[in-house]
Jmol script that loads the backbone (N, CA, C; Angstrom):
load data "model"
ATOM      1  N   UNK A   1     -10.123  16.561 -28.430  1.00  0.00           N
ATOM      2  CA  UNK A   1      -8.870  17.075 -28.924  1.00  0.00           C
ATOM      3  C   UNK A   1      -7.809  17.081 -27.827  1.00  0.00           C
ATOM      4  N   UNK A   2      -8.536  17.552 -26.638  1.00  0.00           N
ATOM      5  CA  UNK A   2      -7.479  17.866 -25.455  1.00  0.00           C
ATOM      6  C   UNK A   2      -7.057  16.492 -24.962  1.00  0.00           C
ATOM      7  N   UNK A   3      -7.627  15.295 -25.281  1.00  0.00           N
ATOM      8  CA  UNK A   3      -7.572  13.573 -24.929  1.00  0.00           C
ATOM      9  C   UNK A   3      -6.374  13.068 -26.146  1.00  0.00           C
ATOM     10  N   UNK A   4      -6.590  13.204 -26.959  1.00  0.00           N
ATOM     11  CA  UNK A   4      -5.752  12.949 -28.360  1.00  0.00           C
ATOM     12  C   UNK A   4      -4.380  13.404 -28.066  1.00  0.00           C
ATOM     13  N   UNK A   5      -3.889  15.132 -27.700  1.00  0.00           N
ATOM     14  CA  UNK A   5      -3.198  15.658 -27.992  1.00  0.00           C
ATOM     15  C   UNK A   5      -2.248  15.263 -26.292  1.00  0.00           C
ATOM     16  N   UNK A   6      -3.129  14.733 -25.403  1.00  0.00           N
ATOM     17  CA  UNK A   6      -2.406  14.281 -24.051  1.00  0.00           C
ATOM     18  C   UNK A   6      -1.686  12.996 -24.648  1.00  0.00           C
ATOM     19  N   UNK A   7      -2.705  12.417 -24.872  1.00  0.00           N
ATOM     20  CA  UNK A   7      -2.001  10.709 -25.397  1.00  0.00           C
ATOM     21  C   UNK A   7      -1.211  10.668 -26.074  1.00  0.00           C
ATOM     22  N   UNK A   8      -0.960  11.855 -27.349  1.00  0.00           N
ATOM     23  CA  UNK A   8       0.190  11.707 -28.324  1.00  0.00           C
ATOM     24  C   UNK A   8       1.707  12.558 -27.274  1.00  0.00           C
ATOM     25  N   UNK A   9       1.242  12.825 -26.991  1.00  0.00           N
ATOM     26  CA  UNK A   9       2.685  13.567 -26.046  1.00  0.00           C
ATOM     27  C   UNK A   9       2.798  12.601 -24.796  1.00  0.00           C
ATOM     28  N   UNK A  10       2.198  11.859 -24.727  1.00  0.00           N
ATOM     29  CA  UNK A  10       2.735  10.754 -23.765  1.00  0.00           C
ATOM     30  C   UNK A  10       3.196   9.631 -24.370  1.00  0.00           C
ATOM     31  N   UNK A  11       3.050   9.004 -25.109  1.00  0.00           N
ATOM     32  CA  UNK A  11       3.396   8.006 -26.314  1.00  0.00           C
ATOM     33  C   UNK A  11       4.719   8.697 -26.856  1.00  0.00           C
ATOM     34  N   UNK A  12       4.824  10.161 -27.072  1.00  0.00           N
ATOM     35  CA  UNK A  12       5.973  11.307 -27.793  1.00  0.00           C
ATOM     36  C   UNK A  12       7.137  10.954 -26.530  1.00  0.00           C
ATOM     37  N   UNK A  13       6.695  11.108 -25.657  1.00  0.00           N
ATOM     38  CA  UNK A  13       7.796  10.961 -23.991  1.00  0.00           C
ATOM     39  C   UNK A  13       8.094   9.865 -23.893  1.00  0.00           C
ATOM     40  N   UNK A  14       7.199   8.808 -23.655  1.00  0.00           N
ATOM     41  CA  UNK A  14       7.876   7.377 -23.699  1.00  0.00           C
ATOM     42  C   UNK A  14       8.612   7.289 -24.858  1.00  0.00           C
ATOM     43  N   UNK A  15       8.393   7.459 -26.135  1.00  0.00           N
ATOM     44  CA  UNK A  15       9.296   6.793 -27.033  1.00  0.00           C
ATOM     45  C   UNK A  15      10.508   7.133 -26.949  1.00  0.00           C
ATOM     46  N   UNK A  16      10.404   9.039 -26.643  1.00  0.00           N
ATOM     47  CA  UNK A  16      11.795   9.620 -26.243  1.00  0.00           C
ATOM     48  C   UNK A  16      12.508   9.268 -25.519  1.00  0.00           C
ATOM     49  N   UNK A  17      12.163   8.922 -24.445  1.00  0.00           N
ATOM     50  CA  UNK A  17      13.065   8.363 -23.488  1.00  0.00           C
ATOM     51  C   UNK A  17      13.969   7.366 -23.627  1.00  0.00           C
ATOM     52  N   UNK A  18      12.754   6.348 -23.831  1.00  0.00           N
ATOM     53  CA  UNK A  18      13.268   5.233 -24.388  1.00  0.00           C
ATOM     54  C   UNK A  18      14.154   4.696 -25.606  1.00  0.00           C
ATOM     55  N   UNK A  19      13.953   6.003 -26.430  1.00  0.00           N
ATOM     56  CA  UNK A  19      14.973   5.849 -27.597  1.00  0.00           C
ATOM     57  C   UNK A  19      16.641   6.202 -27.150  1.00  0.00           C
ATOM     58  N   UNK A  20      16.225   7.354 -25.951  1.00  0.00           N
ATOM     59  CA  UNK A  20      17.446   8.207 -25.594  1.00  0.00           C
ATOM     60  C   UNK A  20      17.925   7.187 -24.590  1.00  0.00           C
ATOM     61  N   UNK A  21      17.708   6.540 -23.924  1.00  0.00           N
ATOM     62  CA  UNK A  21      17.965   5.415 -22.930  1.00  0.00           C
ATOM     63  C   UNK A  21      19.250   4.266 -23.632  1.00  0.00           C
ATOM     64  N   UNK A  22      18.262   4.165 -24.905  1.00  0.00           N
ATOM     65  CA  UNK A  22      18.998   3.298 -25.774  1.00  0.00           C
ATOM     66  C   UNK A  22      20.189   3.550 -26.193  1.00  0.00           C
ATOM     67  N   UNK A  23      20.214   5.436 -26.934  1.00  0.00           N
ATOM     68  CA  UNK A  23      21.407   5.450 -27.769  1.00  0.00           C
ATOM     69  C   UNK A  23      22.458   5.785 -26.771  1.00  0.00           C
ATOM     70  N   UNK A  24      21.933   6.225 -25.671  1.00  0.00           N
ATOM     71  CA  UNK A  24      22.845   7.075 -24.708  1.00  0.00           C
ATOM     72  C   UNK A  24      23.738   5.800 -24.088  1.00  0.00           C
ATOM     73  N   UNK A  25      22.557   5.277 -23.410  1.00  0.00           N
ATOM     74  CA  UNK A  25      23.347   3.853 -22.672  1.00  0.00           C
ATOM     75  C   UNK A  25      24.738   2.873 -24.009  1.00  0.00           C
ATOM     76  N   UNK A  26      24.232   2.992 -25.101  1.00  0.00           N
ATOM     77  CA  UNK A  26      25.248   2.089 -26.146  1.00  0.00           C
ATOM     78  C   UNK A  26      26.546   3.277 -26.084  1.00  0.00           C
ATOM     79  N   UNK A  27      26.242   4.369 -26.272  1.00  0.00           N
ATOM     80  CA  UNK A  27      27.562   5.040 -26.152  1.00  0.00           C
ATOM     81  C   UNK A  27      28.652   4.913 -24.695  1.00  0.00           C
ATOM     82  N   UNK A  28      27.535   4.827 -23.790  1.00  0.00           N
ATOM     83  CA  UNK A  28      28.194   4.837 -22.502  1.00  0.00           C
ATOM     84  C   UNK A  28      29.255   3.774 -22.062  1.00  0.00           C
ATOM     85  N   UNK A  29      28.548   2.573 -23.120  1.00  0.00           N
ATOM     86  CA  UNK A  29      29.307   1.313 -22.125  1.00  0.00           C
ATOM     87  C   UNK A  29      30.034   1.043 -23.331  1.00  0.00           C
ATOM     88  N   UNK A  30      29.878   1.226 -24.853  1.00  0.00           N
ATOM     89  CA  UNK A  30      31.060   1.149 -26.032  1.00  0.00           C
ATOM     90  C   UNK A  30      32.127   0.982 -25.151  1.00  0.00           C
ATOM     91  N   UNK A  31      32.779   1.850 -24.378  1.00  0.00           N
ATOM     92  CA  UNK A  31      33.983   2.044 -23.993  1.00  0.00           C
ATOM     93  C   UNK A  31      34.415   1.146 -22.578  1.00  0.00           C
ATOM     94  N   UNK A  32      33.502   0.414 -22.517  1.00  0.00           N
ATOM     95  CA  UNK A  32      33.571  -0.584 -20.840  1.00  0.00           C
ATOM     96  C   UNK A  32      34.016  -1.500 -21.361  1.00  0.00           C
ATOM     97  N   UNK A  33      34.216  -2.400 -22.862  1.00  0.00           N
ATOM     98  CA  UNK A  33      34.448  -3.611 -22.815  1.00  0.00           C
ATOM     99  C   UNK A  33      33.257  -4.415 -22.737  1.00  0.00           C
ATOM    100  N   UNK A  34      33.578  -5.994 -23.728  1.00  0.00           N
ATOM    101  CA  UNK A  34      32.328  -6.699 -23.546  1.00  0.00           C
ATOM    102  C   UNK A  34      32.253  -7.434 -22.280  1.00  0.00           C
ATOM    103  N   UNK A  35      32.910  -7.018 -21.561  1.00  0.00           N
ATOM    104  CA  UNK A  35      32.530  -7.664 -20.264  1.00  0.00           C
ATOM    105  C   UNK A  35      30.830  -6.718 -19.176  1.00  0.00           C
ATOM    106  N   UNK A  36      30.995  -5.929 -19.941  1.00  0.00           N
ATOM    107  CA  UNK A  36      30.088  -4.909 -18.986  1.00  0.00           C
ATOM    108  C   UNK A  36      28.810  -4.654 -20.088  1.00  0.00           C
ATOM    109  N   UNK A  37      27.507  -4.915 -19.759  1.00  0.00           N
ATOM    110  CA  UNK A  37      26.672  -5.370 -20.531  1.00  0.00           C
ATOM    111  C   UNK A  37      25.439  -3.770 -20.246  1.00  0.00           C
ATOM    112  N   UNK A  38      25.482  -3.196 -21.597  1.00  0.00           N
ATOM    113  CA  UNK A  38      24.585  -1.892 -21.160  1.00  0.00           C
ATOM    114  C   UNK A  38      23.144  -2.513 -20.424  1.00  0.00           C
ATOM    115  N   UNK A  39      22.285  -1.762 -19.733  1.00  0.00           N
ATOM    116  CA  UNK A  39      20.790  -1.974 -18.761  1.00  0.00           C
ATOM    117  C   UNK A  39      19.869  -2.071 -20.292  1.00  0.00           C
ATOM    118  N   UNK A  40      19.122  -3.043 -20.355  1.00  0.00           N
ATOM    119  CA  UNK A  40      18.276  -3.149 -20.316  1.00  0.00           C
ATOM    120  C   UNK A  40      17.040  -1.954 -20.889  1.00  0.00           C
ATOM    121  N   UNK A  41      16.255  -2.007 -22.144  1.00  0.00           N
ATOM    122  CA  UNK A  41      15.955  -0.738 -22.341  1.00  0.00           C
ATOM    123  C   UNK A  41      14.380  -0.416 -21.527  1.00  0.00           C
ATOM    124  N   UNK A  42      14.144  -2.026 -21.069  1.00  0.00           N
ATOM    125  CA  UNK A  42      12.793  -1.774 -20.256  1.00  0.00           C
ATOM    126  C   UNK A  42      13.183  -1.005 -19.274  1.00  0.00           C
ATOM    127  N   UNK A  43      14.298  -0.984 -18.493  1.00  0.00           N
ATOM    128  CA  UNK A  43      14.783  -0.390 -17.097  1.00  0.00           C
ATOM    129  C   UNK A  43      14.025   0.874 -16.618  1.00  0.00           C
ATOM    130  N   UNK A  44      13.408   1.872 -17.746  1.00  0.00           N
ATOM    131  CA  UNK A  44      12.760   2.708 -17.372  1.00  0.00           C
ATOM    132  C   UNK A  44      10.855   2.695 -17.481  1.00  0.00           C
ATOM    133  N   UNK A  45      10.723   2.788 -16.192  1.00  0.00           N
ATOM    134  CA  UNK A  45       8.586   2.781 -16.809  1.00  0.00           C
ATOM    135  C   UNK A  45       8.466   4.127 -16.598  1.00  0.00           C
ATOM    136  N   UNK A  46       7.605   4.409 -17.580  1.00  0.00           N
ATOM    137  CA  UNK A  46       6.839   5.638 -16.829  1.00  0.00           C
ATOM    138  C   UNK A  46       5.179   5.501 -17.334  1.00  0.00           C
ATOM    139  N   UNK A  47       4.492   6.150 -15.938  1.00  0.00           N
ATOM    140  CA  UNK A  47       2.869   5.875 -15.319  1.00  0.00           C
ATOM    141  C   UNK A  47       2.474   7.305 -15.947  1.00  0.00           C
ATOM    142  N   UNK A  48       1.710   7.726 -15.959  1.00  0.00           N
ATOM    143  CA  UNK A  48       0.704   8.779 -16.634  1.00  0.00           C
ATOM    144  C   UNK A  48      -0.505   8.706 -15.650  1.00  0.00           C
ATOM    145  N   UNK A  49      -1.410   9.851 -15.200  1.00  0.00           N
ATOM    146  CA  UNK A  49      -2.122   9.931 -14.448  1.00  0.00           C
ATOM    147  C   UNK A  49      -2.490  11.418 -14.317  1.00  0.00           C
ATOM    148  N   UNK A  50      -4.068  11.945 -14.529  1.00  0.00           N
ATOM    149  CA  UNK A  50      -4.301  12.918 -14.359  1.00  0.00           C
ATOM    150  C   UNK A  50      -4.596  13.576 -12.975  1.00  0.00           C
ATOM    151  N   UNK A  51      -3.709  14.797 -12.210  1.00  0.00           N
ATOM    152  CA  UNK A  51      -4.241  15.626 -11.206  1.00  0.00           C
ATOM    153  C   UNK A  51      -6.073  15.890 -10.972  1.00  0.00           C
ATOM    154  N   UNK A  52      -5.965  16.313  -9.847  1.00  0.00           N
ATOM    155  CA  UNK A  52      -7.378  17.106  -9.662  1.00  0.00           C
ATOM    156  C   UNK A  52      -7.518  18.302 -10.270  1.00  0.00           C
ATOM    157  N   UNK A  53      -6.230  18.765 -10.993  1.00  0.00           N
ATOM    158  CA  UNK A  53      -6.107  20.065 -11.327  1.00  0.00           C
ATOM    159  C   UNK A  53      -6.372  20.119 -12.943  1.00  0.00           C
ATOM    160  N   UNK A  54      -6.263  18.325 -13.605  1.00  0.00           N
ATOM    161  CA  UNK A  54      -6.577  18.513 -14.792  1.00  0.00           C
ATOM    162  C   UNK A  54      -5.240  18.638 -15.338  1.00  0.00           C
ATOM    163  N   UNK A  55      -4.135  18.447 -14.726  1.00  0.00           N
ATOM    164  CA  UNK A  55      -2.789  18.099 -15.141  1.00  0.00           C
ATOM    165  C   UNK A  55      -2.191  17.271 -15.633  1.00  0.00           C
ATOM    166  N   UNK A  56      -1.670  16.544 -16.316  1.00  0.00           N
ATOM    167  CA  UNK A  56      -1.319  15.650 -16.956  1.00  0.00           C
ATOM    168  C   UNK A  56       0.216  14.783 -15.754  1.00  0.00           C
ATOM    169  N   UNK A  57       0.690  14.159 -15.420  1.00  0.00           N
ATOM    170  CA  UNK A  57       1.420  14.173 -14.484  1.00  0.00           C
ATOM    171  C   UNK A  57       2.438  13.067 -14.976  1.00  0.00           C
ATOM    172  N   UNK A  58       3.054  12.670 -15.376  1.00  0.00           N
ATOM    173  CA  UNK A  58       4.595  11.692 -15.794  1.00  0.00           C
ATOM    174  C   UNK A  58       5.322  11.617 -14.648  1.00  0.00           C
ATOM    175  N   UNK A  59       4.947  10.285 -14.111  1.00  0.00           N
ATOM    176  CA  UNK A  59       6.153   9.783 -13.631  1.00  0.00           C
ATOM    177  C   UNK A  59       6.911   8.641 -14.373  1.00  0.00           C
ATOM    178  N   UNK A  60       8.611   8.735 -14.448  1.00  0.00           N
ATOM    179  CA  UNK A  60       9.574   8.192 -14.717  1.00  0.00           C
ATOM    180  C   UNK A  60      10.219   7.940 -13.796  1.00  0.00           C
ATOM    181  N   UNK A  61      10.212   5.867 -14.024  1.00  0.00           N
ATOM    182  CA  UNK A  61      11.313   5.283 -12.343  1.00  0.00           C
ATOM    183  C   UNK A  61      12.245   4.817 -13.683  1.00  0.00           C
ATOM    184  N   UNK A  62      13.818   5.421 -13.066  1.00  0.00           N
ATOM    185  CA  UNK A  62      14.575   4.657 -14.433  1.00  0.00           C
ATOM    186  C   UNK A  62      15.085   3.365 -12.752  1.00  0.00           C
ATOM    187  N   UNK A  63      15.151   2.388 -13.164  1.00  0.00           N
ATOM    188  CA  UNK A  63      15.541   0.959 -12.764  1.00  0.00           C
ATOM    189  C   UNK A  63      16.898   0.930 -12.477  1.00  0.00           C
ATOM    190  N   UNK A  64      17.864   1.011 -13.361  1.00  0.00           N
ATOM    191  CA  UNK A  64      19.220   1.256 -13.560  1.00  0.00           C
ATOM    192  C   UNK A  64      19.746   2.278 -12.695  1.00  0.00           C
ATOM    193  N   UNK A  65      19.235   3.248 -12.374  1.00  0.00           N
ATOM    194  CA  UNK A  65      19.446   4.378 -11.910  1.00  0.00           C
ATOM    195  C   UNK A  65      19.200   4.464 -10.043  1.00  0.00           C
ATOM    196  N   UNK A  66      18.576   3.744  -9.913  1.00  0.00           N
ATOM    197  CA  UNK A  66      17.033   3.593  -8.951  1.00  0.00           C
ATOM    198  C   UNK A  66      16.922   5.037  -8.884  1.00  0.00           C
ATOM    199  N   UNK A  67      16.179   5.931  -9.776  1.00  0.00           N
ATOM    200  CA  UNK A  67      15.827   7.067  -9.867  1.00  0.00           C
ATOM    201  C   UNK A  67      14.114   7.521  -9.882  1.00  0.00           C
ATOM    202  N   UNK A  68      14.095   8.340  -9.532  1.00  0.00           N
ATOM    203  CA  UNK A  68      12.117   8.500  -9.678  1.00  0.00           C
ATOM    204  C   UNK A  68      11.905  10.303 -10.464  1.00  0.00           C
ATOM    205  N   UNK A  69      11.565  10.559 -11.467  1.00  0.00           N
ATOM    206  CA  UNK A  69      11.480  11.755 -11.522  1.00  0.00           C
ATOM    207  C   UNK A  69       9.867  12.356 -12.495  1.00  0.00           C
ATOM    208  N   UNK A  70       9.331  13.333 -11.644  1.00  0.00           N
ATOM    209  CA  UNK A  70       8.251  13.941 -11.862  1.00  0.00           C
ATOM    210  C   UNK A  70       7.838  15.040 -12.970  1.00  0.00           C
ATOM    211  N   UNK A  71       6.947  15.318 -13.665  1.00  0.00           N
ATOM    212  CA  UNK A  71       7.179  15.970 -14.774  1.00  0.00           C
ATOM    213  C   UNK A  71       5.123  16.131 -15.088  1.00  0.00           C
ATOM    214  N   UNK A  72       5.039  17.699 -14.696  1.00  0.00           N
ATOM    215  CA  UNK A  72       3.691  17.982 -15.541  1.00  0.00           C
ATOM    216  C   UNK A  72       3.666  18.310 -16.750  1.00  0.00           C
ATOM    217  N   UNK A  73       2.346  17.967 -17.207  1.00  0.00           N
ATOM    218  CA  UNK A  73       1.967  18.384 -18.687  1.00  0.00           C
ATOM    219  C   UNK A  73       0.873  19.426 -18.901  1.00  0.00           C
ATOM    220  N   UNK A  74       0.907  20.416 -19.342  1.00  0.00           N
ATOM    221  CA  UNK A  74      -0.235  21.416 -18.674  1.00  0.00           C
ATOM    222  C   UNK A  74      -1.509  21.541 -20.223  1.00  0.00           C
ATOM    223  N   UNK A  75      -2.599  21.908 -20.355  1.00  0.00           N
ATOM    224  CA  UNK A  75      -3.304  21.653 -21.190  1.00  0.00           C
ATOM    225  C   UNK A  75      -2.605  22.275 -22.424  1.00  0.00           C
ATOM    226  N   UNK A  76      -1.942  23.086 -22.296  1.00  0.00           N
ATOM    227  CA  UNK A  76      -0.880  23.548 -23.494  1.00  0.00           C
ATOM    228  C   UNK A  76      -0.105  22.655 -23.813  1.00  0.00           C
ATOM    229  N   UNK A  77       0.301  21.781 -23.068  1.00  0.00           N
ATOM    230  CA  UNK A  77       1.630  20.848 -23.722  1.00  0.00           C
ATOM    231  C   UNK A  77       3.156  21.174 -23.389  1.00  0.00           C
ATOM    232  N   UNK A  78       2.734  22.251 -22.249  1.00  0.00           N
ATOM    233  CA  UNK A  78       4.201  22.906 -21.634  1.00  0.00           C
ATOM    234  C   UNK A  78       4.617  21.543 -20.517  1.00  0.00           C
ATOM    235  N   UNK A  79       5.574  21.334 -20.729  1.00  0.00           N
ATOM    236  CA  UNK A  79       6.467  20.145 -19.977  1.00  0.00           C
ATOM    237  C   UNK A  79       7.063  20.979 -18.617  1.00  0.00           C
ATOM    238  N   UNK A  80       7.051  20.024 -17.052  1.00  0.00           N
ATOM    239  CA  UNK A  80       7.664  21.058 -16.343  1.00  0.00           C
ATOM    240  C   UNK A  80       7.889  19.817 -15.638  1.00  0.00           C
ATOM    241  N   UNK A  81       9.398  19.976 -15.357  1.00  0.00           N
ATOM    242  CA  UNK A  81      10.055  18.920 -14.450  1.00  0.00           C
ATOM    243  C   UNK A  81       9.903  19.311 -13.071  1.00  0.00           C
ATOM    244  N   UNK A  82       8.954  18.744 -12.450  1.00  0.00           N
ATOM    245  CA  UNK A  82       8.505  18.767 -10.902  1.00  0.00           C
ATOM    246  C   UNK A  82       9.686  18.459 -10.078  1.00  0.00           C
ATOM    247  N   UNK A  83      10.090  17.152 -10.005  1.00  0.00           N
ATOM    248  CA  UNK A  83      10.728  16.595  -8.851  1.00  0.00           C
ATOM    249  C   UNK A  83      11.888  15.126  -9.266  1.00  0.00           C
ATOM    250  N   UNK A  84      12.772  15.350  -8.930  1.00  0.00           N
ATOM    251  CA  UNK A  84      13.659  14.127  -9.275  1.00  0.00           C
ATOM    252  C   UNK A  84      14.886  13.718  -7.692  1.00  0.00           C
ATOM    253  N   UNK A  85      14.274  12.346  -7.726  1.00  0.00           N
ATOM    254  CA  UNK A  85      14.865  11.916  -6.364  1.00  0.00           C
ATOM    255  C   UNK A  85      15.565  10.679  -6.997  1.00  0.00           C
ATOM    256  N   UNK A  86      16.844  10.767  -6.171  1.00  0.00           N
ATOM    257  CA  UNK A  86      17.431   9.200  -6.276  1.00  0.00           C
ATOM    258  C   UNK A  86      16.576   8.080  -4.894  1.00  0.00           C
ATOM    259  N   UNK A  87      16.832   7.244  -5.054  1.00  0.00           N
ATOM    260  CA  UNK A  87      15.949   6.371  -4.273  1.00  0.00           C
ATOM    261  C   UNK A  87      16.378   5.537  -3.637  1.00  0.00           C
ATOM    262  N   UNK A  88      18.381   5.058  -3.248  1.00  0.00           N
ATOM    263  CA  UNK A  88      18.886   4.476  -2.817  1.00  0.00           C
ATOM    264  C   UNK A  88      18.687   4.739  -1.119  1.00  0.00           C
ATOM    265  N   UNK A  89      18.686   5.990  -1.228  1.00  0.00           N
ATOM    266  CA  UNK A  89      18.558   6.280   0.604  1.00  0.00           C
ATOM    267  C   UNK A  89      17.255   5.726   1.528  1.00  0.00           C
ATOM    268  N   UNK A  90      16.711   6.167   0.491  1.00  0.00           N
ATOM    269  CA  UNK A  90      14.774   5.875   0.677  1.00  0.00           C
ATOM    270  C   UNK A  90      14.442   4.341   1.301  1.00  0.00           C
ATOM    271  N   UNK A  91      15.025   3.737   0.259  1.00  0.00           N
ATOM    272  CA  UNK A  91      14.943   2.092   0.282  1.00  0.00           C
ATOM    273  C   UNK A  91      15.630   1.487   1.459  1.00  0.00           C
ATOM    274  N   UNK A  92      17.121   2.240   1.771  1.00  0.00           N
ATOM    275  CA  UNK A  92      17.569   1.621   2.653  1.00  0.00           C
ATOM    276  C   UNK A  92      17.042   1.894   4.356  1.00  0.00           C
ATOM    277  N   UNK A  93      16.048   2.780   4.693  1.00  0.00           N
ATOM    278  CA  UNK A  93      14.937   2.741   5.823  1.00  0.00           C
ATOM    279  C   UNK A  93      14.377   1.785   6.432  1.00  0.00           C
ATOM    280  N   UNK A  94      14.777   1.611   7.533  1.00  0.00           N
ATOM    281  CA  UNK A  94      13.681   0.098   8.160  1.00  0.00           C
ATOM    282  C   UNK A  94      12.615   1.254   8.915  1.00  0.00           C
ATOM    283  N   UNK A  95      12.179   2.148   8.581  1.00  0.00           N
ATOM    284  CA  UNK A  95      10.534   2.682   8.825  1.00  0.00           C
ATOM    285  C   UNK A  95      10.716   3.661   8.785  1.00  0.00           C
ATOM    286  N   UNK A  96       9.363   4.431   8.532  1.00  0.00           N
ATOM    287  CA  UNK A  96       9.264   6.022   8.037  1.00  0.00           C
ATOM    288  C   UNK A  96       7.299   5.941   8.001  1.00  0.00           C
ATOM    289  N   UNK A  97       6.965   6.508   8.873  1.00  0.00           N
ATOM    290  CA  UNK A  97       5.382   6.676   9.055  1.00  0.00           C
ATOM    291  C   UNK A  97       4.760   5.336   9.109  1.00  0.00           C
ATOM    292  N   UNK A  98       4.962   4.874   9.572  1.00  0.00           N
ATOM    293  CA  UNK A  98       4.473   3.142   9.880  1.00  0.00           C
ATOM    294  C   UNK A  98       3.784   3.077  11.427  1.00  0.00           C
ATOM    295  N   UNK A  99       3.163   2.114  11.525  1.00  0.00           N
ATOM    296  CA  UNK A  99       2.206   1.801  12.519  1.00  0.00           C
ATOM    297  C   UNK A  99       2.849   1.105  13.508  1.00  0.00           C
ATOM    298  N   UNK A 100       2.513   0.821  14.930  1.00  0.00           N
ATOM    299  CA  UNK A 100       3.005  -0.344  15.359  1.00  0.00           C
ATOM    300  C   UNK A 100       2.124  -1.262  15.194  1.00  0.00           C
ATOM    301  N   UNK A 101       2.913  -2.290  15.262  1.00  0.00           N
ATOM    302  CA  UNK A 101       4.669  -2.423  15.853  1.00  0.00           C
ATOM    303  C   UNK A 101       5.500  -2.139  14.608  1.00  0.00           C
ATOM    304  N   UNK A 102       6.364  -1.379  15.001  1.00  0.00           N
ATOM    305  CA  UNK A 102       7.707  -0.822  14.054  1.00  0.00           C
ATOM    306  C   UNK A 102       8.992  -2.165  14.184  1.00  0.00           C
ATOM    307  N   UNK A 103       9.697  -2.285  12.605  1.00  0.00           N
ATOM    308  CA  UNK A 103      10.856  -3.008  12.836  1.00  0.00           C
ATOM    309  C   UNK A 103      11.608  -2.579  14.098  1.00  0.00           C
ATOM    310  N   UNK A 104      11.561  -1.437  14.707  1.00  0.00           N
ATOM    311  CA  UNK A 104      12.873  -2.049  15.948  1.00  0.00           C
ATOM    312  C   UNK A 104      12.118  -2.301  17.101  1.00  0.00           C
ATOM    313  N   UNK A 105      10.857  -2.079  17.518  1.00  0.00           N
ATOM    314  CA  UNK A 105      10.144  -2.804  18.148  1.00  0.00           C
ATOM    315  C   UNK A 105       9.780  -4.405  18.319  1.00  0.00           C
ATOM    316  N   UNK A 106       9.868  -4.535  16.522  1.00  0.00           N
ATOM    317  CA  UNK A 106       9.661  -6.054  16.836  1.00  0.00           C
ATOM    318  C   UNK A 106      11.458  -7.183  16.931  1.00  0.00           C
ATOM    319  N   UNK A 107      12.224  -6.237  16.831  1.00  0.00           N
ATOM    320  CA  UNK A 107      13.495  -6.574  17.089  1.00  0.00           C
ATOM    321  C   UNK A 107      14.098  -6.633  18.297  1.00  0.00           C
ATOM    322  N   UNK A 108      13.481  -5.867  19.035  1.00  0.00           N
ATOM    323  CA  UNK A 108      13.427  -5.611  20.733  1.00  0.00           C
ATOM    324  C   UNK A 108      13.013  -6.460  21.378  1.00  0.00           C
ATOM    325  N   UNK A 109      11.733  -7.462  20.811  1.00  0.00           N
ATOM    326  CA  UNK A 109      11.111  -8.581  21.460  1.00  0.00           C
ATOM    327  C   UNK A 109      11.933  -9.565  21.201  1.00  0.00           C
ATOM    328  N   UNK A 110      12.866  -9.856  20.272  1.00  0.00           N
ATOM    329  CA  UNK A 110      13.237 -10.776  19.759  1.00  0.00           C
ATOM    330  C   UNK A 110      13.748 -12.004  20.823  1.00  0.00           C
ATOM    331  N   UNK A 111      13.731 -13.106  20.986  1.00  0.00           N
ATOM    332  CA  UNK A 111      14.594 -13.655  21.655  1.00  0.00           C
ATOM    333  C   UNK A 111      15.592 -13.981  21.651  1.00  0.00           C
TER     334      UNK A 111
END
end "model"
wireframe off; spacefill off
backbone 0.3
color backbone group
């Protein structure tokens, strides 16, 4: 029951999203002109994956956005928005916990 009722509220979230992705984004760009073409409704994935805790765990990367945002599901079905990061800063890093040789190390050798 507790397998059934995870899967239908994850199937319930993706569709939501994805429906809301849709109608939201057509309203948004109505007003841009056909020159400006709304994203794409794949633009958003979201992964599913259970904790050690027996948590249900949603992550959502919207594409369009470069956004990442976190969201438990608890055996009740209570929804709780964990964590939401934009991801432009992230990406633009030439290292962050990396081994050597590090990019400015190997930029240092350079000839």
């Amino acid at each position: 029951m507790k397998l059934w009722l995870n899967r239908n509220l994850l199937g319930t979230i993706a569709v939501g999203c994805a429906l809301w992705c849709a109608v939201s984004s057509n309203r948004l760009y109505s007003q841009l002109g056909p020159a400006s073409a709304p994203p794409s409704p794949t633009s958003m994935q979201v992964v599913s994956t259970t904790t050690v805790n027996g948590v249900q765990q949603l992550v959502v990367l919207d594409q369009s956005l470069r956004s990442l945002a976190v969201y438990h599901v608890d055996a009740t079905g209570n929804v709780q928005l964990r964590s939401v990061r934009a991801l432009m800063w992230d990406l633009r890093m030439e290292e962050f916990n990396g081994q050597a040789p590090t990019p400015s190390e190997l930029k240092r050798v350079q000839p």
